[in-house]
N, C-alpha and C positions, 0 to 999 in steps of 0.2 A: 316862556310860560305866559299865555294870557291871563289877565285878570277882568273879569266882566261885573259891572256893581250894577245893584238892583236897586234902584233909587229910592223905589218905595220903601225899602229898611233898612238902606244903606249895607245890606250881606256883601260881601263881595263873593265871589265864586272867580274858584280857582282850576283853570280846563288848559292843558297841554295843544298848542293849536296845532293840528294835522293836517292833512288834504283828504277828508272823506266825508261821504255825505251825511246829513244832518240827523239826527236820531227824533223818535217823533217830538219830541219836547221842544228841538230847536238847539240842546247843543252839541259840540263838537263830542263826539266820542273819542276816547282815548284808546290809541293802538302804538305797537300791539300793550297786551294784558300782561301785566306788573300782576298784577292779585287775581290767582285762579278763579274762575267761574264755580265758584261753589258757595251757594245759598243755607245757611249754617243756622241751626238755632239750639236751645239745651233745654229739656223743659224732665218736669216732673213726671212720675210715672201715670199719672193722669192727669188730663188737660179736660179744657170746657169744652163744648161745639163754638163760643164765642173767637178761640185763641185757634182751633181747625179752622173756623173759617177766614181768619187773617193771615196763614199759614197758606189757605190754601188761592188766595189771591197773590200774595207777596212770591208765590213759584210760579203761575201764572204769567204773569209778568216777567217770567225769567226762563223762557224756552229754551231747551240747551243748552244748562246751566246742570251742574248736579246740585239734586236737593238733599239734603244731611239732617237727617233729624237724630240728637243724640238725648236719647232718653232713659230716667233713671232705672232700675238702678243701673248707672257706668260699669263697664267694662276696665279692671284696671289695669288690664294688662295693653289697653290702648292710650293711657295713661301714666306709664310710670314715672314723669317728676311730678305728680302732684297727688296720686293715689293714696301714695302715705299718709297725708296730712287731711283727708277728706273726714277724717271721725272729728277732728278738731273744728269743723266748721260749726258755728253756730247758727248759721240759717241757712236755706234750701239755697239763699240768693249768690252768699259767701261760696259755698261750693258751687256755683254755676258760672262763677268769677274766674276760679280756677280750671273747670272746665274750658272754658270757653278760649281762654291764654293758651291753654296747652293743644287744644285741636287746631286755634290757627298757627300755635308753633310749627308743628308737625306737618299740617296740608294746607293751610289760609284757604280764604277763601273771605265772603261778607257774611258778618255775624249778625242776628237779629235778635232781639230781646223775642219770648213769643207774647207781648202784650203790645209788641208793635207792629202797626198796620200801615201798610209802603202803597205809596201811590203812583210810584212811576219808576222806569229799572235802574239799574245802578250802573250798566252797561259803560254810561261815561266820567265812571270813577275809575273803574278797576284798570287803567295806566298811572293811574298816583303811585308813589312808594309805598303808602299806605294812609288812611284816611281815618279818621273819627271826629268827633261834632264836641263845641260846647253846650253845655244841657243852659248855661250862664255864665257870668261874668267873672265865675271862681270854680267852676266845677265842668271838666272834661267827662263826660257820661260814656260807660263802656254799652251802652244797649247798643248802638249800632257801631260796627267795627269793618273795615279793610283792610286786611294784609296779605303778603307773601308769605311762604315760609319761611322760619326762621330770622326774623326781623327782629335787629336787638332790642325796640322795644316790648318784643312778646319777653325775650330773656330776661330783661331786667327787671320789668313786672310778676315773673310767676317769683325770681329771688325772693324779691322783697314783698311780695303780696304771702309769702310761704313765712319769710321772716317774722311779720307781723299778725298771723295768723288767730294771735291769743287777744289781737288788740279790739278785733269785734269787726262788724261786715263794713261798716263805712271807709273805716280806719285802712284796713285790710284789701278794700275793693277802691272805690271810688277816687279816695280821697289819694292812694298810691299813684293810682293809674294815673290821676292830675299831676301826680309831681315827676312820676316818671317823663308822659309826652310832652309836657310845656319847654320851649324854648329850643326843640331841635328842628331840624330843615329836612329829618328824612320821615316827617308823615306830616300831611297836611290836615289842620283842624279845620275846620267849617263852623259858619256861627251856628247859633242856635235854632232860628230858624229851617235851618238845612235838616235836619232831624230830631228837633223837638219844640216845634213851633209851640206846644204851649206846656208851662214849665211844671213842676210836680206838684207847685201848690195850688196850680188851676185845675178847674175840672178841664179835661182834656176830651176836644169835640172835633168833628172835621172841619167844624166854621174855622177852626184854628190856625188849617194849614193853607201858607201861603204858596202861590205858584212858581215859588223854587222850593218847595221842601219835597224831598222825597221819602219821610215817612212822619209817623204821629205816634210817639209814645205817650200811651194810656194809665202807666206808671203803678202798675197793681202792688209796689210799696213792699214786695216780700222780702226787704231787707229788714221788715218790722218781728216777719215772721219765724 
């Protein structure tokens, strides 16, 4: 494994070194693919023209990739460990939590929030075990995501994210997923800059994103909702 640091904010970036040529950004693409080529997002039954057109740049950028739009109302019969407990959710975010554990249970692929907007492809991720960012220095953010199928951190996330389901979206989502991924060797985190150069208490703008980040969460906060 190479590890390359980016002086300017001391990120470190974490790339499997191969023998293939350079991807336009400069680095090593990961082969072969660990996490199927499939561009994933879960969104509401209607969206804005704002969130289509960050949607429609983020596939873009991903030719020959399957794009997956799973949108409400779910199908629960594509769903059933977490279909049951989908009345229990208390906001649109909490169920899109559960969504989104259980489509890359089932197929993986890279998950995207749809209020995040990607500036460059993810091509030389998807040889990781699997991948996801710190949002900061306490909190592992599930907006952007990498996996295989059936990757025991999806198992042990939907358990205890179904366990604590009564306990509210944070409790249930975020603050799970933190304790789940912290401290194992089979998915690697990326700092924060790698997909959330700027954090949720900032307004979140392009000046934001540095020239290793491959996306900018805009943070529309529907965990409020």
């Amino acid at each position: 494994m190479a590890v390359f640091l980016c002086p300017e904010s001391g990120a470190v970036r974490l790339f499997e070194e191969v023998r293939r040529e350079k991807s336009p950004d400069g680095c090593e693409p990961l082969q072969p693919s660990v996490i199927p080529r499939r561009l994933v997002r879960v969104v509401p039954e209607h969206t804005t023209a704002q969130v289509e057109t960050w949607w429609a740049g983020a596939t873009a950028l991903h030719p020959g990739w399957e794009h997956v739009t799973r949108r409400q109302p779910h199908d629960p019969d594509l769903f059933p460990r977490t279909a049951p407990y989908w009345p229990d959710c208390e906001t649109g975010a909490q169920l899109a939590d559960l969504v989104r554990a259980e489509e890359l249970w089932h197929w993986g692929g890279v998950y995207i929030d749809s209020d995040v907007e990607v500036f460059k492809p993810f091509d030389n991720l998807v040889g990781l075990p699997a991948f996801a960012g710190w949002e900061d220095g306490k909190r592992v953010c599930n907006a952007v995501l990498g996996f295989p199928p059936h990757h025991p951190v999806l198992r042990d996330f939907l358990d205890l994210a179904i366990e604590r389901r009564h306990h509210g979206t944070e409790a249930a989502g975020v603050a799970t997923f933190t304790e789940i991924v912290t401290g194992r060797d089979d998915v690697v985190l990326l700092p924060p800059d790698a997909f959330y150069p700027a954090h949720w208490s900032e307004e979140a703008h392009p000046s934001k994103v540095k020239p290793w980040s491959w996306t900018l969460h805009y943070w529309a906060k529907s965990w409020h909702a």
